[in-house]
C-alpha positions as YAML, in Angstrom:
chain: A
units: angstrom
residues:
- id: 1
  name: UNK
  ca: [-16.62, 3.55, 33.83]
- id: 2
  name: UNK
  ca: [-14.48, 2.88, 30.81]
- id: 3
  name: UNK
  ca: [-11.35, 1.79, 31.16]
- id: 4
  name: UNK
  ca: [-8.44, 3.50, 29.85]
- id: 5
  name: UNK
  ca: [-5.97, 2.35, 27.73]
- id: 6
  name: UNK
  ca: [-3.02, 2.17, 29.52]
- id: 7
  name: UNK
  ca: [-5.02, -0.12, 31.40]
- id: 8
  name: UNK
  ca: [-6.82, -2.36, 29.04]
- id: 9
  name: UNK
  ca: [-2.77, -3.40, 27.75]
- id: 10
  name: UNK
  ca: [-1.90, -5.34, 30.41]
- id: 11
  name: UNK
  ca: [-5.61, -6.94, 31.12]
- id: 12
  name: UNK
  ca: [-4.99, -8.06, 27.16]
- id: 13
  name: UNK
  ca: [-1.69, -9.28, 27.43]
- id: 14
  name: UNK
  ca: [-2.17, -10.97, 30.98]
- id: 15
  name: UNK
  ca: [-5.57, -13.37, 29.36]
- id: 16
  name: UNK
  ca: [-2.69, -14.17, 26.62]
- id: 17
  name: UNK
  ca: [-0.32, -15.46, 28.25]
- id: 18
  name: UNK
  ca: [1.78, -12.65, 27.96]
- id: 19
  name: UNK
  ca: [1.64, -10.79, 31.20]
- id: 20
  name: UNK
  ca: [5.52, -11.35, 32.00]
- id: 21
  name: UNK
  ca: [6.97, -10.35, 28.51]
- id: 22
  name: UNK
  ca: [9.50, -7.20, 27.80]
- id: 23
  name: UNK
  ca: [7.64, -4.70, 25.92]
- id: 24
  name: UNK
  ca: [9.81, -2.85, 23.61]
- id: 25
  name: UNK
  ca: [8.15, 0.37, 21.66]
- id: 26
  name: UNK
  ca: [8.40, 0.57, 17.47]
- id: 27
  name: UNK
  ca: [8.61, 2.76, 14.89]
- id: 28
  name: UNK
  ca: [5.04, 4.33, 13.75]
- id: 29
  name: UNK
  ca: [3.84, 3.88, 10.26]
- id: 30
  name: UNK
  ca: [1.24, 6.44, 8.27]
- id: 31
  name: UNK
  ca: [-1.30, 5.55, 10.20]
- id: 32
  name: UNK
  ca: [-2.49, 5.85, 14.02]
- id: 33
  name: UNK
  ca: [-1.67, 2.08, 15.02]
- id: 34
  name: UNK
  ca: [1.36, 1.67, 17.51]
- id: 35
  name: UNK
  ca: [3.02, -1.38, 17.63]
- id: 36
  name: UNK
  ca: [5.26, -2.70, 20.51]
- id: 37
  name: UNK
  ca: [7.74, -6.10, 20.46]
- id: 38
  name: UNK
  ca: [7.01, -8.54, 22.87]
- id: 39
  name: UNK
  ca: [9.84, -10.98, 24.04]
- id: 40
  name: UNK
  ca: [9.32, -14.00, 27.06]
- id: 41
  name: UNK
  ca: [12.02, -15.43, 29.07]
- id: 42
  name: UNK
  ca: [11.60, -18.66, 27.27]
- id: 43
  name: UNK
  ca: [12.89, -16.71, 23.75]
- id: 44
  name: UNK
  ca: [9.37, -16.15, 21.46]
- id: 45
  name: UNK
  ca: [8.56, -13.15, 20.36]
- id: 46
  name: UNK
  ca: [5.25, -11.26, 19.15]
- id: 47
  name: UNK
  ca: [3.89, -8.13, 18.18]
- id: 48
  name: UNK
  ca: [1.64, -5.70, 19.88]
- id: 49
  name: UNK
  ca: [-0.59, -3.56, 17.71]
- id: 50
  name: UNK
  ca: [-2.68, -1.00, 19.40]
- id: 51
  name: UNK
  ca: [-5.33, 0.51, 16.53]
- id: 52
  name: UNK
  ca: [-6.61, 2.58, 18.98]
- id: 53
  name: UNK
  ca: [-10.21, 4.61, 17.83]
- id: 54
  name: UNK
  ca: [-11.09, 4.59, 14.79]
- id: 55
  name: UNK
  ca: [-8.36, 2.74, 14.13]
- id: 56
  name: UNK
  ca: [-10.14, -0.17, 15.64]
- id: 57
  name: UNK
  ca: [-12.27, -0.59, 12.67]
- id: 58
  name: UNK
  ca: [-9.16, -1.72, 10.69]
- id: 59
  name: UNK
  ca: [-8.74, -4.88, 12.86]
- id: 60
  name: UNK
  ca: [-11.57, -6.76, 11.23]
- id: 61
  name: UNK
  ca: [-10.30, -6.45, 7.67]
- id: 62
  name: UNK
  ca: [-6.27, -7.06, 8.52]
- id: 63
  name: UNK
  ca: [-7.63, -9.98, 10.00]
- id: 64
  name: UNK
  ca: [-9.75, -11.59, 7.39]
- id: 65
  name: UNK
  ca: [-6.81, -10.67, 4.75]
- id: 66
  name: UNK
  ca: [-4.58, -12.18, 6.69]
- id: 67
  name: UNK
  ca: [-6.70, -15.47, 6.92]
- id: 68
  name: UNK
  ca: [-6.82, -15.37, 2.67]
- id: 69
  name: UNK
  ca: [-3.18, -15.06, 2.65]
- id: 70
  name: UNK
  ca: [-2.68, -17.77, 4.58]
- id: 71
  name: UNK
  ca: [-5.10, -20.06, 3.10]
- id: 72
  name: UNK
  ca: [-3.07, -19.68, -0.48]
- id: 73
  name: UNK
  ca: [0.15, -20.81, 1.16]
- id: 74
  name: UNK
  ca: [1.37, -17.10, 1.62]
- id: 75
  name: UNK
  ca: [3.11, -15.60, 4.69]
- id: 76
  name: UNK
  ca: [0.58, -13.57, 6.51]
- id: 77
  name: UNK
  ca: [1.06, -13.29, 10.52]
- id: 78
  name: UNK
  ca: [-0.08, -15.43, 12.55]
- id: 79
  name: UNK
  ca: [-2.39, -14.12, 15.21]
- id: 80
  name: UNK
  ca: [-2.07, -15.19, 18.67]
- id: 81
  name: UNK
  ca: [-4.99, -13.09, 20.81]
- id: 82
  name: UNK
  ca: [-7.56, -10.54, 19.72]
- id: 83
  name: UNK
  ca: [-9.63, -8.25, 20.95]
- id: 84
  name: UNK
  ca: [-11.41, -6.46, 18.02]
- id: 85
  name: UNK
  ca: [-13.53, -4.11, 19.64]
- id: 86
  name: UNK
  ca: [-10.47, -2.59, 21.48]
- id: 87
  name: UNK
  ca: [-8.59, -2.68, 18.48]
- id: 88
  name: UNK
  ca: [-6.15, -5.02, 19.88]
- id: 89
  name: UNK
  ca: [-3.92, -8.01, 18.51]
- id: 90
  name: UNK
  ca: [-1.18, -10.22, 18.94]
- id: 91
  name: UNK
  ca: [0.91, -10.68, 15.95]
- id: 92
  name: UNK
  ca: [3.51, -13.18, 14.83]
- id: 93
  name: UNK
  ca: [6.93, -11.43, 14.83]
- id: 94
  name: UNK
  ca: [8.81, -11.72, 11.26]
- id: 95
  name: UNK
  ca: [11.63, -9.74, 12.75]
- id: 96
  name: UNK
  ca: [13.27, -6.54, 11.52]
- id: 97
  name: UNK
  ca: [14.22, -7.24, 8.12]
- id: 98
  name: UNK
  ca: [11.76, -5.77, 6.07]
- id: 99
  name: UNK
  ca: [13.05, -5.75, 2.29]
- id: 100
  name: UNK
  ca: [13.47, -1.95, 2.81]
- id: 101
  name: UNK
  ca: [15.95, -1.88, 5.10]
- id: 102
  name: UNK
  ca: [18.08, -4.85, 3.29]
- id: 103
  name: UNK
  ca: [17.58, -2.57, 0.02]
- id: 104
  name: UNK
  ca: [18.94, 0.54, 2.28]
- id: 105
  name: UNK
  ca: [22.12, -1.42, 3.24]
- id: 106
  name: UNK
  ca: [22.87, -2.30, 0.01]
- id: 107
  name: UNK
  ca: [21.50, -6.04, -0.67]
- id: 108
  name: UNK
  ca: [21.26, -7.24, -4.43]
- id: 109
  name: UNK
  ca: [17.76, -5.61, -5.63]
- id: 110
  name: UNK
  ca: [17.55, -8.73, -7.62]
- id: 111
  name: UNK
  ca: [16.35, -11.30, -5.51]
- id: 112
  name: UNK
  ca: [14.09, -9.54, -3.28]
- id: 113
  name: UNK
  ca: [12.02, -8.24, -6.28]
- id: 114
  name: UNK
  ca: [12.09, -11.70, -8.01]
- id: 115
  name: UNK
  ca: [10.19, -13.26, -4.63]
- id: 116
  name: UNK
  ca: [8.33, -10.20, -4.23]
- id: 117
  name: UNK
  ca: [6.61, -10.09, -8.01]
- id: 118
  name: UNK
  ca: [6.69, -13.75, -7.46]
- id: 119
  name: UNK
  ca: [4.21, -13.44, -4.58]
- id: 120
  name: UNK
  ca: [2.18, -11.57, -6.41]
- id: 121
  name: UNK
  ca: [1.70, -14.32, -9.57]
- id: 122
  name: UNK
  ca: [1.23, -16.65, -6.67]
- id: 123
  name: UNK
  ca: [-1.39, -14.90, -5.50]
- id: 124
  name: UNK
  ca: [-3.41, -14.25, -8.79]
- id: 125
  name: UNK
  ca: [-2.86, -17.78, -10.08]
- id: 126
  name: UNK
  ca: [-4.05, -19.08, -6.84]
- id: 127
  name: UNK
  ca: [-6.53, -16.84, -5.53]
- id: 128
  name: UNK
  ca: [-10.25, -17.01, -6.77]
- id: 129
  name: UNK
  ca: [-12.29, -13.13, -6.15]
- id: 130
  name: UNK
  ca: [-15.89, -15.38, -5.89]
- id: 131
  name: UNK
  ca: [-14.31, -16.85, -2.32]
- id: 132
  name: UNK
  ca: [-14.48, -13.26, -0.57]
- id: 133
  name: UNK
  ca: [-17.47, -11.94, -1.32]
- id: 134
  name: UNK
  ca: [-17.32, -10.01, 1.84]
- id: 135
  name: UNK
  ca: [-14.13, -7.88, 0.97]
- id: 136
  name: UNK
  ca: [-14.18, -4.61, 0.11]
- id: 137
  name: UNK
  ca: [-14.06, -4.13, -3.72]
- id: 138
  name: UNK
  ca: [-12.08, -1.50, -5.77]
- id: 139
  name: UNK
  ca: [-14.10, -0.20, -8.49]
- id: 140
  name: UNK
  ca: [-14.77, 2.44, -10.34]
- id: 141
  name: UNK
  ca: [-16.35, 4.61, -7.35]
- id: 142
  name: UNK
  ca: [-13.87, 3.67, -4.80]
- id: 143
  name: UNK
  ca: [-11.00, 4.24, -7.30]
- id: 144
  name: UNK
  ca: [-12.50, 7.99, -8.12]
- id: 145
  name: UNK
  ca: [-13.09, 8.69, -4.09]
- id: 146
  name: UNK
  ca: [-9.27, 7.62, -3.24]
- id: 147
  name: UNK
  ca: [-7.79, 10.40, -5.99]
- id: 148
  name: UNK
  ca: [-10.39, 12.96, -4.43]
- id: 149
  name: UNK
  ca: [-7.60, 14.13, -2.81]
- id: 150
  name: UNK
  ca: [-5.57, 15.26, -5.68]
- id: 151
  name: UNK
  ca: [-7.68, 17.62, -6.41]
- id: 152
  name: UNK
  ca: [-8.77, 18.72, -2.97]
- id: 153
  name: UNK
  ca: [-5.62, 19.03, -1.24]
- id: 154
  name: UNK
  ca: [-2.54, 19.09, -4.26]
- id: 155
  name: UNK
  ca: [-3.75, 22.27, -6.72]
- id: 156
  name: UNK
  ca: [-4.54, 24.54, -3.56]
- id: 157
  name: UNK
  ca: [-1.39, 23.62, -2.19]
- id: 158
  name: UNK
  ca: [0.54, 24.00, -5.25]
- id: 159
  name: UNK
  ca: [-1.17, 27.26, -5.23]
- id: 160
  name: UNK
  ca: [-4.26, 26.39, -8.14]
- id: 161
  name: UNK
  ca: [-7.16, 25.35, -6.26]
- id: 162
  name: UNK
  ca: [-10.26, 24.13, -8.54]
- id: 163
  name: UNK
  ca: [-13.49, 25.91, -8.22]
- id: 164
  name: UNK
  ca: [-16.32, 24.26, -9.14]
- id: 165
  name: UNK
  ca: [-15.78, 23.55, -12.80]
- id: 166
  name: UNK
  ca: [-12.73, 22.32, -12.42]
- id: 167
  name: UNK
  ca: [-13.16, 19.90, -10.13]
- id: 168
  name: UNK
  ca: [-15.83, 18.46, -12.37]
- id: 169
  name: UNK
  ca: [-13.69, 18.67, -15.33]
- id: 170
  name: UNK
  ca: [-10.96, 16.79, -12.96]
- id: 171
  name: UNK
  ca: [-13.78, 14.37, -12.16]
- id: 172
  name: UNK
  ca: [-14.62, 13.59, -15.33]
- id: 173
  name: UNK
  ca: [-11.25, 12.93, -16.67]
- id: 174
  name: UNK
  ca: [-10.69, 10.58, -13.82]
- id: 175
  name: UNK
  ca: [-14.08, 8.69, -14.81]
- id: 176
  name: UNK
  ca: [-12.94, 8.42, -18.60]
- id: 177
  name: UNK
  ca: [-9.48, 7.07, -17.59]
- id: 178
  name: UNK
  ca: [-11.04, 4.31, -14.97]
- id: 179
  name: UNK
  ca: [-13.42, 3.28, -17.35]
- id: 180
  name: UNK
  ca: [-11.67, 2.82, -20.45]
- id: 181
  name: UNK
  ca: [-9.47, -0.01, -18.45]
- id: 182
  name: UNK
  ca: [-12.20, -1.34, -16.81]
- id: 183
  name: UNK
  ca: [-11.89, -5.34, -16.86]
- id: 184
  name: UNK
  ca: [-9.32, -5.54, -19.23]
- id: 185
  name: UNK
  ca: [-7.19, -7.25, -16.96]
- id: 186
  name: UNK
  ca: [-8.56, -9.73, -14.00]
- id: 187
  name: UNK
  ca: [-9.58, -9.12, -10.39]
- id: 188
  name: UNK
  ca: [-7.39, -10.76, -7.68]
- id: 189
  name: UNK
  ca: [-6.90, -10.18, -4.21]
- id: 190
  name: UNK
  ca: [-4.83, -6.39, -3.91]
- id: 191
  name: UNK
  ca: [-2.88, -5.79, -1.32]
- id: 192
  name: UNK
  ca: [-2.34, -1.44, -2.28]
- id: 193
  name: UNK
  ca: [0.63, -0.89, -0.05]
- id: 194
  name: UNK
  ca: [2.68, -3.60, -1.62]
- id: 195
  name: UNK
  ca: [6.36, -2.09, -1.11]
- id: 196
  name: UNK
  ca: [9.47, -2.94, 0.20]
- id: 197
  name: UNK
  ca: [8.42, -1.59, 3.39]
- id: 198
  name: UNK
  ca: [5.76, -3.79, 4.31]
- id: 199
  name: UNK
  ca: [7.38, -7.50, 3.15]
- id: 200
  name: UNK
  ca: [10.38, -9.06, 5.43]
- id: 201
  name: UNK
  ca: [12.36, -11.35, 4.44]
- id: 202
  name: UNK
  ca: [12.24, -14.76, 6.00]
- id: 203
  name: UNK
  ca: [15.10, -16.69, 5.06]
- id: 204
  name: UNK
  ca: [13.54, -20.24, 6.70]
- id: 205
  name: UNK
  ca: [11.12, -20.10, 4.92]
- id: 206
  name: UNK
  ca: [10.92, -21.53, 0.85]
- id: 207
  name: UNK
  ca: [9.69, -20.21, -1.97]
- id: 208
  name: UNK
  ca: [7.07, -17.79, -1.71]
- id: 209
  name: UNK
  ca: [6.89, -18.13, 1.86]
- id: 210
  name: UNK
  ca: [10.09, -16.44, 2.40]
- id: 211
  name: UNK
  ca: [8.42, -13.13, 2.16]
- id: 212
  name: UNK
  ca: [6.26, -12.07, 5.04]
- id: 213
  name: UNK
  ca: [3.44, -10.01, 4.47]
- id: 214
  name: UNK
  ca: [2.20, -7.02, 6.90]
- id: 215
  name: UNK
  ca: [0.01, -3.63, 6.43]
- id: 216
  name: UNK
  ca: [-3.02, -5.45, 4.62]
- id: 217
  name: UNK
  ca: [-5.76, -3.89, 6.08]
- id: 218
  name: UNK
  ca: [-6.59, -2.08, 2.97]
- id: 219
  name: UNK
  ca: [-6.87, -4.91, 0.86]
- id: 220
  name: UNK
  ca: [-9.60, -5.63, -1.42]
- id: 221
  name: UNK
  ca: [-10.60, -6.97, -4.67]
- id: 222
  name: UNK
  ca: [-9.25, -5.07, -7.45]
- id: 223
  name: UNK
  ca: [-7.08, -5.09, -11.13]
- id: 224
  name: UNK
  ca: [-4.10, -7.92, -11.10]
- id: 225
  name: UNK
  ca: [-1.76, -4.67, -12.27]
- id: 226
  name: UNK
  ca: [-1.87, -2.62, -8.82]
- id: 227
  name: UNK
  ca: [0.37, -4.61, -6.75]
- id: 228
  name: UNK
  ca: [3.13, -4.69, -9.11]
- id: 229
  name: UNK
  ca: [2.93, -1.56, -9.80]
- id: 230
  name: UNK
  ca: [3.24, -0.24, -6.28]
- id: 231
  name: UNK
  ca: [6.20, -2.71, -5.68]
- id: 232
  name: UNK
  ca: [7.64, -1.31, -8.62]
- id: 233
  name: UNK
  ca: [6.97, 2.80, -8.52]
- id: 234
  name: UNK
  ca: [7.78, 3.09, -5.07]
- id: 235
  name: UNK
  ca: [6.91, 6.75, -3.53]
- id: 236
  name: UNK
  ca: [10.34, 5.69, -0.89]
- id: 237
  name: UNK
  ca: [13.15, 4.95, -3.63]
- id: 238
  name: UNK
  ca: [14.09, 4.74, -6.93]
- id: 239
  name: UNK
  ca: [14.63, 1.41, -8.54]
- id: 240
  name: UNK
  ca: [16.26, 0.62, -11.52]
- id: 241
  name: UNK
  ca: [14.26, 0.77, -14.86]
- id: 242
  name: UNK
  ca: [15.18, -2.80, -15.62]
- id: 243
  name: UNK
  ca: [14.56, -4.32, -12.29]
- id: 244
  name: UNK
  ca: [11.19, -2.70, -13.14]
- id: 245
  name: UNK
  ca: [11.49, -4.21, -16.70]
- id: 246
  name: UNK
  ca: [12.51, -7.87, -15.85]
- id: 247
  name: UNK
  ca: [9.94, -7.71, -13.08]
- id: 248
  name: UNK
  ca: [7.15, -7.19, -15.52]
- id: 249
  name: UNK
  ca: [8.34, -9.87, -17.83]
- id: 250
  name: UNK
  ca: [8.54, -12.25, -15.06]
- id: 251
  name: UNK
  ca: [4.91, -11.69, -13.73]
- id: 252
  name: UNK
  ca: [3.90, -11.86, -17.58]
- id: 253
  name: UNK
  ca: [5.78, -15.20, -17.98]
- id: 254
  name: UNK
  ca: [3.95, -16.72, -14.84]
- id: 255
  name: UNK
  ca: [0.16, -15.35, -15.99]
- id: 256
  name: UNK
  ca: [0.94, -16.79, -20.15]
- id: 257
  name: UNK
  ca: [-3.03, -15.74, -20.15]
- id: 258
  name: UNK
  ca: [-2.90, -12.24, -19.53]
- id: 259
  name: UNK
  ca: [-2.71, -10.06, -22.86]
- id: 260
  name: UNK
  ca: [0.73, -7.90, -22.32]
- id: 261
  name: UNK
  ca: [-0.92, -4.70, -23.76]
- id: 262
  name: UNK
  ca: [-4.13, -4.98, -21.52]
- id: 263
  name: UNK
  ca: [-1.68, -5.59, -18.85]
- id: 264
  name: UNK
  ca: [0.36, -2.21, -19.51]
- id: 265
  name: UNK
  ca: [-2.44, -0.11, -20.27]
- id: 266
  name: UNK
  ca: [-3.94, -1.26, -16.95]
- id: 267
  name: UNK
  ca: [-0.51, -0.93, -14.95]
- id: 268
  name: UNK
  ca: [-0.42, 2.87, -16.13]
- id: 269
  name: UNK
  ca: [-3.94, 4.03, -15.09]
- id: 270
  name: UNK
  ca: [-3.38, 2.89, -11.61]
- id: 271
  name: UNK
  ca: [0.00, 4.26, -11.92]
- id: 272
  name: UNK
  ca: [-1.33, 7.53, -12.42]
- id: 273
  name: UNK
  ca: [-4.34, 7.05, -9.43]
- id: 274
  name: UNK
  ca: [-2.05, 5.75, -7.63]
- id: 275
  name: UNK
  ca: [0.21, 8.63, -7.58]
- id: 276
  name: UNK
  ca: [-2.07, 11.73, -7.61]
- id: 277
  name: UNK
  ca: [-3.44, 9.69, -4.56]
- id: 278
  name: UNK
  ca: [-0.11, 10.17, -2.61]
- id: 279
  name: UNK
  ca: [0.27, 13.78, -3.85]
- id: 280
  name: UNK
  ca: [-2.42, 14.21, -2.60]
- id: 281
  name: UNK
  ca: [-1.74, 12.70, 0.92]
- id: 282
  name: UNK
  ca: [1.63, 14.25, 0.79]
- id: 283
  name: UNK
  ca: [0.16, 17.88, -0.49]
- id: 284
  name: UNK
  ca: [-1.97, 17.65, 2.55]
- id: 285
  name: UNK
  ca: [0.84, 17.24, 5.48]
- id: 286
  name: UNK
  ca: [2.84, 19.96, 3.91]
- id: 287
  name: UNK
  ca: [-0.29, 22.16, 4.34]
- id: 288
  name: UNK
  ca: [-0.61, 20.31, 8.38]
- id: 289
  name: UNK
  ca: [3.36, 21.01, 9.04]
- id: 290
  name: UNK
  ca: [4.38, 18.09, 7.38]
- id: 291
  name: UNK
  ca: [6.67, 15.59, 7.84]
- id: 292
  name: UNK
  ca: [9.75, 15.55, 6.41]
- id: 293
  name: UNK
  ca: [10.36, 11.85, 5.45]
- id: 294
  name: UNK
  ca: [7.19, 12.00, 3.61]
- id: 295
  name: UNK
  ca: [7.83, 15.27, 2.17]
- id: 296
  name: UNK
  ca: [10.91, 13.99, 0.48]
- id: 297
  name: UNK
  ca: [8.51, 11.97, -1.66]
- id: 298
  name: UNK
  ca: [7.18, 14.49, -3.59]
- id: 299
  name: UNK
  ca: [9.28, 15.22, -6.79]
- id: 300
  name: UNK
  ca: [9.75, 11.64, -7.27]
- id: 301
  name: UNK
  ca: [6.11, 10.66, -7.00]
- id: 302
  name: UNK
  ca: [5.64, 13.66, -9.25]
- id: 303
  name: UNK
  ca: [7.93, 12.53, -11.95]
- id: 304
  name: UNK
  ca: [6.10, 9.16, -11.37]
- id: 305
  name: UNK
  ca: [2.45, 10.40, -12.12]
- id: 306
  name: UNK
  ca: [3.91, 12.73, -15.59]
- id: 307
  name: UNK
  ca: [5.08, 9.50, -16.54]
- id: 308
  name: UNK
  ca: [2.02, 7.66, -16.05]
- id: 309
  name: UNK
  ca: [-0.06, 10.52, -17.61]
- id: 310
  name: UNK
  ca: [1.89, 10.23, -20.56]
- id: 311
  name: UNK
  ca: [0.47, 6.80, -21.64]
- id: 312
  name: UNK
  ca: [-2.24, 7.61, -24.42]
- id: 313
  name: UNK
  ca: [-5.31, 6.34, -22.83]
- id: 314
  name: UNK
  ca: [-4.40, 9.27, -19.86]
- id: 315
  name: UNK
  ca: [-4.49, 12.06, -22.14]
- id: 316
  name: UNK
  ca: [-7.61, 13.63, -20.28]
- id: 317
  name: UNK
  ca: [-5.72, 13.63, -17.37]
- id: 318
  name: UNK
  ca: [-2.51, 14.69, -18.89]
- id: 319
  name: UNK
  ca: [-4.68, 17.54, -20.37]
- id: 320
  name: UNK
  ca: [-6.65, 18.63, -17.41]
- id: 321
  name: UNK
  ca: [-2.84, 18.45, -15.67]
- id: 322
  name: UNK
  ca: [-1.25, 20.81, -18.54]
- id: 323
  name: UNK
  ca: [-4.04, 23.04, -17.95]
- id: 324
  name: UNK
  ca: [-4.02, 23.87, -14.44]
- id: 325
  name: UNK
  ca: [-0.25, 22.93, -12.67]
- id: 326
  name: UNK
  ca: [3.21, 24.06, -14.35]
- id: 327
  name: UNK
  ca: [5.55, 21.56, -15.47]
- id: 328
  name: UNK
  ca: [6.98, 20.86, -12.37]
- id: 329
  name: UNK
  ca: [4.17, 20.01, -10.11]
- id: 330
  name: UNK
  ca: [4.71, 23.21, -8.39]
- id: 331
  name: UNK
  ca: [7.05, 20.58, -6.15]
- id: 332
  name: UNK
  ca: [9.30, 23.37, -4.91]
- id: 333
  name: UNK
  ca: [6.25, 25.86, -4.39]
- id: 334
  name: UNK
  ca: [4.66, 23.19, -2.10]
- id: 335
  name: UNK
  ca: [7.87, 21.92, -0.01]
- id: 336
  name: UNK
  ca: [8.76, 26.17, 0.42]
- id: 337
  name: UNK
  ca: [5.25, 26.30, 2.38]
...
C-alpha cells in the first residue's frame, strides 16, 4: 500500500533529524511545490519543499543547478536531506528578504541590481557550458516550444485564434527571429526566472555571495543575454529605464569580449520570447479563472513584448503581430473575460 503524503512528511523529516522542528506553512509560487519553514529549539532553520507528482521530476534538475552554482562560488542552498523520488528536500533557509520585498518597501534599486547583474557576469566569466553536458539546453527547438503558447492560448483569448495558416505563419516568424541571433552571443549557464523574486539578500555574506539564489529548476544552457534581461523586464514591476541602462553597461564592462550590438540584438529576441511566453501563461489563467496577481501583469508585459518587437531583426514578428491583434494586445478584452 502506498503511503500517503501526509504521512511520508514526518517519516522524511524524522530520518533528518528534524522530527521535533515547528513547521510553519509559506506562500505558493507558479508552480505546484509547497514549501514549509522549519525551526529547532536549538535556533536553525530550513526549508521544506514538497514537489509533489509531477512535480517530483523537478527535484533532480534544482538539485544539480544548485550543485553548479555552488561550485562557481555562488549562493545556491544548501541541501540538507533528499528524497528524490518523493519529490522531497531540505533546503537551507536564506530568510525572508527576497530583493522583491526590499524593492516593495522602498530600498535603493541601486544596489540590489548592481549585485544582481553582478551575479550574472560572475557566472558567465566563471562558468564553462562543456562541464554540464547533462543539462538541459535552450536552443532553437526548445526556444520555439516555450512561445507555443502565445499563439495557442493569447490570440483566442484576445479573441483572434489562428487557424492553421496562421499558426504556421506565427511559427515561422518565430524560427526566422531565433535563428538570425543564433550564437551571436555565448552560452552560459541560464537561470530563466532570474527576478527580484527569486534572489534574497544575504547581508553576511560578500560580494557575490550576498545574493542567494532559489527557483532554478529550469535552468539550462542557453544565450548570456536571458538572465539580464529577465532581471531587468520584470513581468512584477516597473524599473527605471536607467537602472536598466547602467545595468547593461555594467554587465558589458565586466564581459570587455562581448560585442555590445550582438549583445542587444540578442537581449531583444529573448525579450520578445520571453514575453509572448508569459502572455501566453497569463492569457491562459484568465481563460482558467485566473488569478488576479498574475493578471495584473498583463499590460505591462504587453508594452514589454511591442517594445521588444520593435527592434529590426523582429520585424516578422512585429508583422505577424500587426496583422492579427489590435494595438493594445486586446489587454482589456482579455482581463473583461
Amino acid at each position: 500500500m502506498n503511503m500517503q503524503r501526509p504521512d511520508m512528511i514526518p517519516g522524511f523529516l524524522a530520518r533528518a533529524g528534524w522530527a521535533d522542528a515547528t513547521r510553519l506553512p509559506m506562500g505558493a509560487d507558479w508552480s505546484t511545490r509547497r514549501y514549509e519553514r522549519l525551526s529547532r529549539s536549538d535556533g536553525t532553520m530550513a526549508i521544506l519543499m514538497d514537489a509533489a507528482g509531477e512535480g517530483a521530476g523537478q527535484v533532480p534538475p534544482f538539485l544539480r543547478i544548485c550543485g553548479l552554482l555552488r561550485d562557481v562560488h555562488l549562493s545556491a542552498p544548501v541541501i540538507f536531506a533528499e528524497d528524490q523520488a518523493q519529490g522531497l528536500l531540505l533546503l537551507e533557509d536564506f530568510g525572508d528578504d527576497s530583493f522583491a520585498l526590499l524593492l516593495d518597501r522602498g530600498e535603493d534599486p541601486w544596489p540590489l541590481y548592481r549585485v544582481a547583474t553582478d551575479v550574472l557576469s560572475h557566472l558567465h566569466n566563471r562558468f564553462d557550458p562543456a562541464s554540464a553536458p547533462d543539462v538541459q539546453r535552450y536552443d532553437l527547438s526548445l526556444f520555439t516550444k516555450q512561445v507555443a503558447l502565445f499563439g495557442d492560448a493569447y490570440l483566442a483569448a484576445a479573441g483572434h485564434p489562428l487557424g492553421p495558416a496562421g499558426r504556421r505563419a506565427l511559427d515561422e516568424a518565430w524560427v526566422t527571429v531565433l535563428t538570425q541571433v543564433r550564437g551571436i552571443v555565448p552560452d552560459s549557464l541560464l537561470l530563466r526566472d532570474y527576478h527580484p523574486g527569486n534572489l534574497m539578500r544575504l547581508p553576511d555574506r560578500p560580494g557575490v555571495r550576498a545574493c542567494g539564489l532559489l527557483d532554478v529548476q529550469d535552468g539550462g544552457i542557453g544565450p548570456v543575454s536571458y538572465d539580464l534581461l529577465s532581471l531587468l523586464q520584470d513581468a512584477r514591476r516597473d524599473v527605471p529605464d536607467d537602472v536598466q541602462a547602467a545595468m547593461i553597461d555594467r554587465y558589458l564592462a565586466a564581459r570587455p569580449g562581448l560585442p555590445r550590438a550582438a549583445f542587444l540584438a540578442s537581449y531583444a529576441v529573448m525579450g520578445a520570447m520571453r514575453h509572448a511566453r508569459i502572455l501566453g501563461r497569463v492569457a491562459q489563467l484568465a481563460a482558467g479563472g485566473g488569478k488576479a496577481k498574475q493578471l495584473a501583469f498583463l499590460a505591462r508585459v504587453w508594452a514589454q513584448f511591442r517594445a521588444a518587437i520593435a527592434h529590426p531583426l523582429l520585424s516578422p514578428l512585429q508583422s505577424f503581430t500587426d496583422q492579427h491583434l489590435p494595438p493594445d494586445g486586446a489587454v482589456p478584452h482579455i482581463l473583461g473575460r
